[in-house]
Steps between C-alpha positions, in 0.01 A plus 500: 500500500613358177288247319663243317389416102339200651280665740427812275353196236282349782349778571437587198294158421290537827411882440382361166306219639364665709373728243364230272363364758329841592361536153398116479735463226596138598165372414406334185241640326398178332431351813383787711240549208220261262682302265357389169456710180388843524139631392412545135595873433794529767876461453647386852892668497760348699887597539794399654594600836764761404382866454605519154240192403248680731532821332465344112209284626346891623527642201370255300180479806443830464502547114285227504230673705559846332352292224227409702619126531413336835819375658612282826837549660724226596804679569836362650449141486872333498687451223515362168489135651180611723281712209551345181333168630210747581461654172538174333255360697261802426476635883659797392468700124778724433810565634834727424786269383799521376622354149826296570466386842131349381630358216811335727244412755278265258815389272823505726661378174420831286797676409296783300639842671398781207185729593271289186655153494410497908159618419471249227617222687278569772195558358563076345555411825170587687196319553185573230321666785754784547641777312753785424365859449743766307831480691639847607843686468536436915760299544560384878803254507663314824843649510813402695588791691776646707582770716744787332741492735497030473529600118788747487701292757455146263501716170185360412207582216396201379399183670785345327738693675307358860502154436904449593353652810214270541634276747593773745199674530087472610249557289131627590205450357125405476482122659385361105837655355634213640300244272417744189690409187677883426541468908783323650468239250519707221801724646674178561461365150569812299744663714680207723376705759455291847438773795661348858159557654138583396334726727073500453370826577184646249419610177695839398357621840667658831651212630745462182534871481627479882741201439651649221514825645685365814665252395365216604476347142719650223266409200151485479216448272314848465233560199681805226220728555510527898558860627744349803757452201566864427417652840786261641727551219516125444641337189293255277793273333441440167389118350702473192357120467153625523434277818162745532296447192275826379293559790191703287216613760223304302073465642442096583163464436208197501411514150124505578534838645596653155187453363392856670697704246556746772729300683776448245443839359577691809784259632667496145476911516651467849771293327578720231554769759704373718895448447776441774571858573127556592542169689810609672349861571165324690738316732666771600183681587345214685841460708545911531424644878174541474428144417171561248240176505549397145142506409599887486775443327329294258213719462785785451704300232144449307363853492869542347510272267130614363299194653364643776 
């Protein structure tokens, strides 16, 4: 029997429900767990819920204890919107970010979009009681992306060339694309660009990869440095009008934590390692067939890199 694009894509969101829900994924680790500051001496991590975010936040866990720094993990709590309240507020300590889309997130005004004037900007814009380590040469943008075959039939490489098409086609993406200023708003306001439908599915994860794939969306939001790009052959338009500012992979830290000097000494060396073809190359290990847990991958990457 012949499934239809429609079906394939709800299956595809209930096998991977089913599997967060399997690894307990859809809880929230700040409320599943003590709230208030963390003890003298330990630096509580937290991440995003994408695997990318969980990965970074690994690395920079597990330097931390090679150092013999006492850590907590608060992996995958939400997005943006859900953990930078939390590290403001001091229930978390340190957590991977990303340059542009922090600076956009506390000044939806900014138009900085160079790797230093973001950086600049951003480190203005926080509160006293947080802080920017050294940024590193990983750069992990959102990207408009295509299939080949969408691309060669419309003549497209740029998302320029899309936007004429804009009000024929649906767009997927992570539910906060929607409200984000280089989201929809800023495609609309640099490039005209108004899609016919928005379709919410997650962050750079399988259920994008599976719309795109099958046609069920024919752009989508996926992050430059996911392996599903390559391995699919899809096409990553280019943004001629810099809609996606410099997007530097950069340690968000309570500045009370720094005064170990261990802590930003090891996650400024892990900074100075790391660039976007590492970045890219760790993603496409985590997502290979064996599926690695990405403390090994992390521990891997640090023995590497001369920190473990």
């Amino acid at each position: 029997m012949i499934r239809s694009p429609r079906a394939l894509l709800a299956a595809a969101v209930l096998a991977v429900g089913a599997l967060l829900a399997g690894c307990g994924a859809d809880s929230d680790p700040l409320a599943t767990q003590p709230a208030g500051p963390s003890a003298q001496g330990t630096v509580r991590i937290g991440s995003a819920n994408f695997t990318e975010s969980r990965l970074l936040a690994e690395i920079y866990a597990t330097g931390l204890e090679i150092r013999g720094v006492t850590v907590e993990r608060r992996f995958g709590i939400g997005s943006r919107e859900t953990y930078y309240p939390a590290i403001e507020r001091g229930e978390i300590d340190l957590v991977p970010e990303y340059t542009g889309n922090l600076l956009q997130f506390l000044n939806p005004q900014a138009t900085a979009t160079a790797p230093d004037q973001v950086y600049q900007q951003l480190t203005a814009a926080l509160p006293p009681q947080l802080q920017l380590l050294q940024p590193s040469a990983a750069q992990d943008k959102d990207a408009v992306v295509v299939t080949r075959a969408f691309a060669t039939q419309n003549d497209l490489q740029s998302i320029e060339d899309l936007a004429p098409l804009c009000p024929t086609i649906t767009f997927g993406g992570p539910p906060e694309f929607q409200e984000r200023p280089y989201g929809i708003p800023g495609l609309q306001r640099n490039y005209n660009c108004t899609f016919r439908e928005f379709r919410a599915l997650d962050a750079g994860g399988p259920l994008t990869v599976a719309a795109l794939r099958d046609g069920t969306v024919q752009a989508a939001d996926l992050f430059t440095t996911d392996a599903a790009i390559p391995e699919n052959d899809f096409v990553v338009l280019e943004d001629p009008r810099s809609n996606f500012a410099a997007q530097n992979v950069v340690p968000l830290i309570n500045r009370a934590k720094t005064s170990d000097p261990r802590v930003p000494d090891t996650l400024n060396q892990i900074s100075a390692r790391l660039d976007t073809a590492t970045l890219t190359d760790l993603n496409r290990r985590l997502a290979g067939p064996d599926r690695p847990d990405p403390a090994t991958v992390a521990r891997d990457w640090l023995a590497s890199a001369g920190i473990g």
